[in-house]
C-alpha positions in Angstrom: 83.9 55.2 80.5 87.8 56.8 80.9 88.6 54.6 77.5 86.8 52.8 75.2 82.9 54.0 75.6 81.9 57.4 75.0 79.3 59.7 77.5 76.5 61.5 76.7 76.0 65.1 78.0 71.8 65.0 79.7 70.4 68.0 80.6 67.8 67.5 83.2 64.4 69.9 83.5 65.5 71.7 86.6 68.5 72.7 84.7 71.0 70.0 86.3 73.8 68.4 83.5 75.1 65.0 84.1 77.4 62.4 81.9 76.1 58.9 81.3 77.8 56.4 79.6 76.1 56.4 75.9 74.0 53.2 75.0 74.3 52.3 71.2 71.2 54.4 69.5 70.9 57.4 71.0 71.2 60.2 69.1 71.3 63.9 70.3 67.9 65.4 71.5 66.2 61.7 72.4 64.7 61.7 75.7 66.0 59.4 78.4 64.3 58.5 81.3 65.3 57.1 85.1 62.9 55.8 87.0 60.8 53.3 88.1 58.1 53.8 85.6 60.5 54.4 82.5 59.7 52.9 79.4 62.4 49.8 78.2 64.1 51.8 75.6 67.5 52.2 74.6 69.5 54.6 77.4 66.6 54.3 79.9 68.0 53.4 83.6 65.7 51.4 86.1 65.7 48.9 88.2 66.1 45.0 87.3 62.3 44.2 89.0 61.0 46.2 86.3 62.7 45.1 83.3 61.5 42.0 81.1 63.4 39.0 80.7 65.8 38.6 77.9 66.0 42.6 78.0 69.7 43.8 76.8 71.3 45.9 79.5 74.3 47.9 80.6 75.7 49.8 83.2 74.5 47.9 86.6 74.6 47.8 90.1 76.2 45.3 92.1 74.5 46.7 95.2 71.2 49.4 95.2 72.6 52.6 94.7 76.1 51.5 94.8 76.6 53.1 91.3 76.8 51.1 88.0 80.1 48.7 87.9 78.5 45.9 85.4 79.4 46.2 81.6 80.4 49.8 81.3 83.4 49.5 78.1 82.2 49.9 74.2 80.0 47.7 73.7 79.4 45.5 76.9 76.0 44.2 77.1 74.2 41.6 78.9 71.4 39.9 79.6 68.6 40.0 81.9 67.8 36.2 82.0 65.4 35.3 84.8 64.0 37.1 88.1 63.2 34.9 91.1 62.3 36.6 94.1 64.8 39.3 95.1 67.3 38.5 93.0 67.8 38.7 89.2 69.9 36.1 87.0 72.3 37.9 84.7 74.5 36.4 81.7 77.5 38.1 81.5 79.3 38.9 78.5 81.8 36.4 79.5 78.6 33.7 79.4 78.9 33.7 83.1 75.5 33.7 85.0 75.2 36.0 87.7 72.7 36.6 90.5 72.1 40.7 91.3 69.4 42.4 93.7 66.9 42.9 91.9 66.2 46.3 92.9 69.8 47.3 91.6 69.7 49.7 88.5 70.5 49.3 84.9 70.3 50.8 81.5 68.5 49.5 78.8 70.7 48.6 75.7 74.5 48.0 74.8 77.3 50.4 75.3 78.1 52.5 71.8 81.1 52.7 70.4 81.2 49.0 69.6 83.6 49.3 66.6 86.5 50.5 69.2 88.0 46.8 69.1 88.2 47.2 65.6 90.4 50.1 65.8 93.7 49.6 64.3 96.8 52.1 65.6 98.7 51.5 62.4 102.0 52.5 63.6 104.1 52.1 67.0 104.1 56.0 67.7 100.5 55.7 68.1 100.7 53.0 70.5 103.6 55.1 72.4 101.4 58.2 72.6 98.8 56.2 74.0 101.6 55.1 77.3 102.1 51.8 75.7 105.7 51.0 75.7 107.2 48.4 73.5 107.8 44.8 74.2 111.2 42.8 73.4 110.8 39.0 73.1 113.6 37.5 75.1 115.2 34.8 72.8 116.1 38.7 70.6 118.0 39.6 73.9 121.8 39.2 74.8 121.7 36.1 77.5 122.8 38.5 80.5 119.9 40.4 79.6 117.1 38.0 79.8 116.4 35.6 83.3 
């Protein structure tokens, strides 16, 4: 959420305003849900027990209530694969497979923003106003100047 994704600004009935990260599809004025009993659409945060398998997801617990630390950059996703018992299988987007409680919490869909990768700087500047600093190969260095 500091880079690549952008947030969402909710504005909850008892007058509360919180950031989310914002799932691919939303658009300004959709209602979002958290809960137990939300419905499985895009932006929608609930708990793994209650989603269906082969649901796209985002944004999940490693530990209930621990705060989402699961596929939170533009456009993570992954998917909910199988629920045994407590515990919910989870393919990563590395194609790793994953076991999570199953009463952690996650939000339905993929992060937006998913052209970000696409993004191309065009010219060093921009690189160097975003705190990269150039990189010299070392066979272009004087000996004494490379180990």
């Amino acid at each position: 959420p500091n880079r690549s994704a952008r947030i969402a600004l909710l504005h909850y009935a008892d007058g509360e305003k919180r950031y989310i990260i914002a799932p691919e599809g939303i658009k300004q004025g959709d209602r979002i849900e958290t809960g137990a009993n939300a419905d499985i659409k895009p932006g929608n945060n609930l708990p793994l027990r209650n989603i269906p398998t082969g649901t796209v997801v985002h944004a999940i617990e490693l530990r209930p209530l621990g705060g989402a630390k699961i596929a939170r950059s533009a456009g993570a996703a992954v998917q909910l694969v199988a629920k045994d018992g407590a515990y919910a299988q989870l393919r990563m987007p590395s194609g790793e497979i994953r076991n999570v409680d199953a009463r952690c919490r996650a939000t339905v869909g993929e992060v937006g923003n998913s052209d970000h990768a696409n993004i191309q700087l065009g010219k060093a500047g921009r690189a160097r106003w975003m705190g990269k600093r150039p990189i010299t190969r070392g066979e272009s260095m004087n000996p004494v100047d490379h180990p």
